[in-house]
C-alpha positions, 0 to 999 in steps of 0.5 A: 481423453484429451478433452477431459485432461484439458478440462481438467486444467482449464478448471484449476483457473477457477479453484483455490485448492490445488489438486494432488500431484497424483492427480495432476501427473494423471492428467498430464499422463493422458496427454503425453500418452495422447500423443500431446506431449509438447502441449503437456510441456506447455502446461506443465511449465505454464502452473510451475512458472505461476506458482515460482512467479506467486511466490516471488521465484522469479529467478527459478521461472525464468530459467524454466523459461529459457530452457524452454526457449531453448529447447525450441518449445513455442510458449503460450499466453498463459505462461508468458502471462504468468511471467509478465505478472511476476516481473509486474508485481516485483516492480519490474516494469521494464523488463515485463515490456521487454517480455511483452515485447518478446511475446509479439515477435513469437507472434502471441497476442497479450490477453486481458490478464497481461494487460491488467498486469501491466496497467497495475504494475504502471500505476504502483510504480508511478508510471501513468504515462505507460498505464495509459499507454497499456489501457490505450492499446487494450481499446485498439485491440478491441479487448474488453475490460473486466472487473479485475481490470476496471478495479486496477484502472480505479484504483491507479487513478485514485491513488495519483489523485485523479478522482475524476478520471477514475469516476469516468472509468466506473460510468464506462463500466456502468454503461458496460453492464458491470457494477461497481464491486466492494473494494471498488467502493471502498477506493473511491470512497477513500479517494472522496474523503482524501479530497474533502469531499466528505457528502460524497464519501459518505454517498459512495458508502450509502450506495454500498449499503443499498448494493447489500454490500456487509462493510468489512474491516478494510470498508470500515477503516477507510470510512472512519479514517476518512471523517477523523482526518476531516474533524469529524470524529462524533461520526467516526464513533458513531461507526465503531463497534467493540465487538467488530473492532480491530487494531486499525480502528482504535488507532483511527480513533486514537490518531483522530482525538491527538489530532484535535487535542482531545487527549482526556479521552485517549488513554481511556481509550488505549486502556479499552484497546489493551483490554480487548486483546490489542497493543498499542503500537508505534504509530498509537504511541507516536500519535499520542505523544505529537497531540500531547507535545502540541498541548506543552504538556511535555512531562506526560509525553516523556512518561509516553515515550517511556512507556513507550520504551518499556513495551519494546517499540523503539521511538521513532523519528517523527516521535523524536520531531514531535518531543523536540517541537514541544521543547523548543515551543516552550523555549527549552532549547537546551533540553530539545538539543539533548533529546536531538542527541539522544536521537544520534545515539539511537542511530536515527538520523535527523531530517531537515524539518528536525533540524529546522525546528532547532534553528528556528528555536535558536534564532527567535531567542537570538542565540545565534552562537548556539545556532552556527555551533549546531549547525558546524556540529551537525556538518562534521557528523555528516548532515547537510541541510541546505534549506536551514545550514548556510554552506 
């Protein structure tokens, strides 16, 4: 009876459908009936904190957990790694060590899973210091890494830019017998093309192929992002397909021809997106009206954040930062501070790189009367800029 109840549970790790509560209270019965009833506490808290800390009720776990405390019950890895993982996800990276730090006074030893949750919980919150750190007590405590783990490990070091290191991590992991999986790919692939190196990128991409991988939309986002931020944008096309297209490849491409100011073809190309069932969002618009403010082609890119408008998306700051660039480019200075107080009106705040552009502007033509008004203007409604403002 306890055996199969055990399974039971042990099983429900491996699943994605969970059971019934008349199962599982059935399950739990076996136990308690057993004899077993602090072990069916065990398990009982251990699913109810996974579930609390799943979906972000951090603060319903946490008061099971010390009732439990409490109560004097000794708590397992199993929930104690539930716990850590929430804390880790909710970016709270200080109290998970503290936990940590709770779990080895009781005497329970962290497992793979708990670690895995720390190093990622480093790495997103720009801890690499700790990261290493976790993956360093991992190798003293003789705990080795599987795929979840060897992926966080990658992808922490790929997004703080540390390529190489992440290719030694996938070589160890080679040497371990396991094998690079699709997501692992993609990361690295996105980490080549971000570094300019594009042969690279577009190797890690032919080995997933041979792998038999079937690139899906993350896979394929990535690769034609990568060559259109590289110029490369024949190639990026050469990957897009009508039928498997999604929003994130039109405004890869949309993004791409602003980029190089080959906007003849991008209001085509949002009239195909439209037609296939997909709206233009903000950063479509934002992207379209920088590529036609580069050209000074101004009256088209007022009529885009019109349109703009009408559809309900709200112009942004760097929508904002674009149009007063373009006007001040083509030195109407007048209309570039008007559409800066358009902005305030709007309740957007300008940075600094806004009102740099202004002062720029003022000071190539001489105006500096102008200059110092804005900029006394600009410190009485409460922005201070000391890279362009003296003071």
């Amino acid at each position: 009876m306890i055996r199969d109840a055990l399974q039971f549970f042990a099983s429900l790790r491996t699943v994605s459908r969970f059971p019934t509560p008349f199962t599982f209270n059935q399950q739990l019965h076996k136990l308690t009936h057993a004899g077993c009833g602090d072990l069916s506490l065990k398990v009982l808290f251990a699913f109810v904190s996974k579930g609390c800390c799943k979906f972000g009720n951090l603060k319903v776990a946490f008061e099971l957990y010390l009732k439990m405390e409490g109560g004097g019950t000794v708590l397992n890895v199993v929930t104690y790694s539930a716990l850590i993982n929430g804390l880790c996800k909710g970016g709270m990276l200080k109290e998970a060590e503290a936990l940590l730090s709770v779990m080895l006074k009781r005497g329970v030893a962290p497992n793979l899973a708990v670690y895995t949750s720390l190093i990622d919980g480093s790495f997103k919150n720009n801890d690499f210091g700790s990261a290493l750190k976790f993956i360093s007590q991992m190798h003293e405590n003789r705990i080795n890494f599987d795929m979840a783990t060897y992926g966080v490990i990658v992808s922490g070091f790929c997004a703080n830019g540390r390529l190489s290191k992440a290719l030694d991590v996938m070589e160890c992991m080679s040497k371990a017998g396991l094998l690079p999986d699709e997501p692992m790919l993609a990361t690295v692939m996105d980490a080549q093309f971000k570094a300019g190196n594009v042969v690279a990128a577009l190797d890690v991409y032919q080995e997933l192929l041979v792998r038999g991988f079937e690139p899906d939309v993350v896979t394929l986002s990535c690769l034609m992002d990568g060559l259109a931020k590289q110029g490369k944008l024949n190639e990026a096309r050469e990957f897009f397909c009508k039928e498997k297209s999604n929003i994130v490849h039109y405004t890869v491409l949309i993004d791409g021809l602003c980029r190089v100011g080959d906007m003849s073809q991008v209001e085509s190309l949002v009239r195909e997106m439209q037609e296939a069932g997909f709206r233009p969002d903000k950063f479509i618009y934002t992207s379209w009206i920088a590529g036609l403010s580069r050209q000074g082609n101004l009256v088209e890119a007022f009529r885009i954040k019109k349109k703009m408008s009408q559809e309900g998306i709200q112009p942004g700051l760097k929508t904002y930062t674009s149009l007063i660039w373009g006007l001040v480019n083509t030195g109407l200075l007048i209309e570039a501070k008007q559409v800066l107080y358009d902005m305030l009106k709007m309740k957007i705040a300008p940075d600094h790189i806004v009102i740099g552009i202004l002062i720029q502007g003022y000071l190539k033509q001489g105006k500096t009367d102008a200059m110092f008004r804005l900029q006394e203007d600009m410190k009485n409604k409460g922005f201070l800029f000391a890279d362009h403002i003296g003071g």
